[in-house]
C-alpha positions as CSV (number, residue, x, y, z in Angstrom):
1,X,-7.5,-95.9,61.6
2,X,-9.7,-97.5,59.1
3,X,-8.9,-100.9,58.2
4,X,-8.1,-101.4,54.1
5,X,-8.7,-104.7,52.9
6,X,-10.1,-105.9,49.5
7,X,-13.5,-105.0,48.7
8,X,-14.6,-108.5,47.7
9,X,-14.2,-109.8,51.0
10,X,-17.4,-108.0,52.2
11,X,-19.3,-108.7,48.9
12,X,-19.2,-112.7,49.2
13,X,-22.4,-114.5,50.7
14,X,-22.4,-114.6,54.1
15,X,-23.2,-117.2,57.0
16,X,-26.5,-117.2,58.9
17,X,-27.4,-119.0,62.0
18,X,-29.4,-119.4,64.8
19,X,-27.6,-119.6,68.0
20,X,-29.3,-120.8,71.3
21,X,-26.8,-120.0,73.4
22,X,-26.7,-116.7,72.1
23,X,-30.3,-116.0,72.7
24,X,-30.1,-117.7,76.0
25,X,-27.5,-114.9,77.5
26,X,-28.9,-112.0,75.8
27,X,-26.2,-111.6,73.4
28,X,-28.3,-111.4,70.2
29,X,-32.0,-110.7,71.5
30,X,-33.7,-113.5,68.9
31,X,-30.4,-115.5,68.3
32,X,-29.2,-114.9,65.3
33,X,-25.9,-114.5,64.1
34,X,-24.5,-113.8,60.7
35,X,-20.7,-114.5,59.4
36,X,-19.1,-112.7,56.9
37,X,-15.8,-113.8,55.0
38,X,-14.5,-110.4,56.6
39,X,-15.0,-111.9,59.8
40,X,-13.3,-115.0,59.5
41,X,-10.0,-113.0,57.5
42,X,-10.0,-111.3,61.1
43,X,-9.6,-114.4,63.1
44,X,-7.5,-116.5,61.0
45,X,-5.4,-113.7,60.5
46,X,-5.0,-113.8,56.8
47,X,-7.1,-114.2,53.3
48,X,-5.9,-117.8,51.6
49,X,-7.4,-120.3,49.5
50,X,-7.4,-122.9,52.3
51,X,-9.7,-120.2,54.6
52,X,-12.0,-119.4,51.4
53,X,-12.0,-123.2,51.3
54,X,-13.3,-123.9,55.0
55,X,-15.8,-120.4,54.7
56,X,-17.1,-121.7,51.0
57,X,-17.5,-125.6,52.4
58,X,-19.2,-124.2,55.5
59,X,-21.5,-122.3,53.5
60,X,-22.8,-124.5,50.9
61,X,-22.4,-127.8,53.5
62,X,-24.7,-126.4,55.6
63,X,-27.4,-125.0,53.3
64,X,-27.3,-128.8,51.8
65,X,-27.6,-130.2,55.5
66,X,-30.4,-127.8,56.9
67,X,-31.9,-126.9,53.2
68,X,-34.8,-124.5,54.0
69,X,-33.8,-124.4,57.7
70,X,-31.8,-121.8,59.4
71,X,-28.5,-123.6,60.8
72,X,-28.1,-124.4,64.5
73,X,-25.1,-122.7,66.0
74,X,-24.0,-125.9,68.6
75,X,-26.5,-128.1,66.7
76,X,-23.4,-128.9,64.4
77,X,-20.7,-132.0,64.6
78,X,-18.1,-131.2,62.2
79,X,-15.2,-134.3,61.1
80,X,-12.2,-134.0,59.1
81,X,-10.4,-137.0,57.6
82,X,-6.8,-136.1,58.9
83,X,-5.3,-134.8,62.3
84,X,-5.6,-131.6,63.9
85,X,-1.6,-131.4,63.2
86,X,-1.9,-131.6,59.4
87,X,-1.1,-127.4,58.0
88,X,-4.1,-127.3,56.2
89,X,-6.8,-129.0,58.7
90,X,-5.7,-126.9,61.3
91,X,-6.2,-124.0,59.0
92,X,-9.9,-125.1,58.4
93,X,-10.6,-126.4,61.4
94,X,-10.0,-122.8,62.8
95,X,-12.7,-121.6,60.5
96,X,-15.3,-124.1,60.7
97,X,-15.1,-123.8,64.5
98,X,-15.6,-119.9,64.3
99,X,-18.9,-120.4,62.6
100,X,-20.3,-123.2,64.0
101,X,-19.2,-123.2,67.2
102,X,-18.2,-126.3,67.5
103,X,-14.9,-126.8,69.3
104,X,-12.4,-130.4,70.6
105,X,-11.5,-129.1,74.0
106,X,-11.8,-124.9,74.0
107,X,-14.9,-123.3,74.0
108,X,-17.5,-123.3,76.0
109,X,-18.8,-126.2,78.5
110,X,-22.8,-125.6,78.6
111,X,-25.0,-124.3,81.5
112,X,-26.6,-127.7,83.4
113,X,-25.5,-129.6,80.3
114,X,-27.1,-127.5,77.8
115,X,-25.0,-125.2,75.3
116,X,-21.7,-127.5,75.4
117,X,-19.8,-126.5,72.2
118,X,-16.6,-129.1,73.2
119,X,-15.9,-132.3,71.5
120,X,-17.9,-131.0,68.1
121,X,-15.0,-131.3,66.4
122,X,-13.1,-134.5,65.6
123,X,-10.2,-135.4,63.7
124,X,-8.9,-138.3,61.8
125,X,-11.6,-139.6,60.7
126,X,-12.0,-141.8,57.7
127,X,-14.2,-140.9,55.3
128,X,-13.7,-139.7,51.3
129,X,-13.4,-135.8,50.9
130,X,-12.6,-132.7,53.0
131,X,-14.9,-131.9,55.9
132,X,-18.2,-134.1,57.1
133,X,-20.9,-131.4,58.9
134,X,-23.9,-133.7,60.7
135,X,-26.9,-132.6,62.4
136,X,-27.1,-134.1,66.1
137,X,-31.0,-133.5,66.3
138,X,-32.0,-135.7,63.8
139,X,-27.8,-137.6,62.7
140,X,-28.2,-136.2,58.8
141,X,-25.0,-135.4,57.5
142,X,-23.4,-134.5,54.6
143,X,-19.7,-134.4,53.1
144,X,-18.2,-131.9,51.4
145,X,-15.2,-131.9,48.7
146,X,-12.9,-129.1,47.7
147,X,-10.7,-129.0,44.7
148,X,-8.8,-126.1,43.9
149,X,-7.3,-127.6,40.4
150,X,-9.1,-125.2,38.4
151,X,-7.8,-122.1,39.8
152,X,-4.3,-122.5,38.8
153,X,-1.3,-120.0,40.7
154,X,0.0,-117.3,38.4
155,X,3.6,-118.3,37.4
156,X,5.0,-114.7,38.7
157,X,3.3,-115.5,42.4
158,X,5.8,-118.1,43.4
159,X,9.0,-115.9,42.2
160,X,7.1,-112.5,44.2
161,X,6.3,-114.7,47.0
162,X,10.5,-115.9,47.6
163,X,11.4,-112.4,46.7
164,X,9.0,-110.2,49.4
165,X,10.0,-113.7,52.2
166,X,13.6,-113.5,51.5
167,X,13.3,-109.4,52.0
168,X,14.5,-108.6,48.0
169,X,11.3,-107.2,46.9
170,X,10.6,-104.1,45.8
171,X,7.7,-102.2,47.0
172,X,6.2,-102.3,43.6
173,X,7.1,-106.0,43.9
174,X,5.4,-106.9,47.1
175,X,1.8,-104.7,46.2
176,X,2.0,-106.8,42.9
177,X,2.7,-110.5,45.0
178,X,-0.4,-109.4,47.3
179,X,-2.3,-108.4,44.1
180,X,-2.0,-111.4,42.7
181,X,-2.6,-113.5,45.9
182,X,-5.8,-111.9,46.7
183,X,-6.8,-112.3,43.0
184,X,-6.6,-115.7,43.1
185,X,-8.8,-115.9,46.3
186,X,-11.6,-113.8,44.5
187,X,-11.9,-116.3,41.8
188,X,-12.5,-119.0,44.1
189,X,-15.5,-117.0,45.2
190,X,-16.2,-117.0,41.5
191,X,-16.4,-120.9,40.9
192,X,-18.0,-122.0,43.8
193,X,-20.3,-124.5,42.1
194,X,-16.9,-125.9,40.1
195,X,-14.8,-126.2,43.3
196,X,-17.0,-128.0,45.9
197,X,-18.5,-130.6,45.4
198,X,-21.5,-131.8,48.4
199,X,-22.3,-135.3,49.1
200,X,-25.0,-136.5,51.4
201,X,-24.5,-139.9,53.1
């Protein structure tokens, strides 16, 4: 069966890195790896504006931290400023660790202490904005900031949305509340230089 999704989602920019571990086991023969949106809809399970968030922050955060450089998969500490608990975060957190591999406690442990992707990942960490990516070659780091205030909900969303959960939607009804979701999540693709805003400290 062939999988039907919207077309943007394999039309956005995608994610490139270099990943030693990768390499190391034979996986990818010279180590790189590429993300697509379309990837990370498949393991979070759904398209929203908190996942284009984490995948659009991810993107531009680490072309800002590695600028010409092709990022390091394992290479990368990622921080957010509230727990791991917290709906969104742990929405994020699930997408920032699929690209960059970096993990709290799951994940993979290293080979004679190389290729550790645990305790990447930390929570609860002060600091103004959404997600803080560092390098732990060299300690650069940058902080990112999303604000989605721009890309306001259609008024009819809300009302489908109640309708299709409370099981009083018509089919019409439920293809126009998915419309109109996925809409919205296309135009945040559309103003990515007016929603995130990159910060180097």
């Amino acid at each position: 069966m062939i999988m039907n999704y919207p077309t943007f989602f394999k039309t956005r920019p995608t994610i490139k890195l270099k990943d030693p571990l990768q390499k190391f086991l034979g996986t990818f023969h010279d180590g790189i790896v590429e993300f697509s949106y379309l990837d990370v809809v498949k393991n979070a399970g759904h398209s929203c504006p908190d996942v284009t968030g984490a995948y659009l922050m991810t993107l531009k955060g680490l072309k800002a931290l590695y600028k010409d450089e092709m990022p390091i998969r394992g290479n990368i500490r990622v921080s957010f400023n509230k727990e791991y608990t917290d709906e969104i975060t742990s929405v994020m957190a699930d997408v920032v660790s699929h690209i960059t591999g970096a993990t709290l406690t799951l994940g993979f442990r290293g080979v004679e202490g190389k290729f550790n992707r645990t305790n990447l990942i930390n929570f609860n960490i002060p600091f103004e904005g959404d997600i803080k990516f560092e390098r732990i070659d060299n300690g650069d780091a940058i902080i990112t900031k999303y604000d989605l205030s721009s890309i306001p909900v259609d008024p009819k969303q809300d009302m489908l949305m109640s309708k299709v959960l409370n099981g009083e939607a018509t089919q019409g009804e439920e293809i126009d509340f998915e419309v109109l979701w996925q809409r919205r999540v296309e135009k945040i693709f559309n103003h990515i230089s007016e929603l995130i805003e990159i910060k180097t400290i």
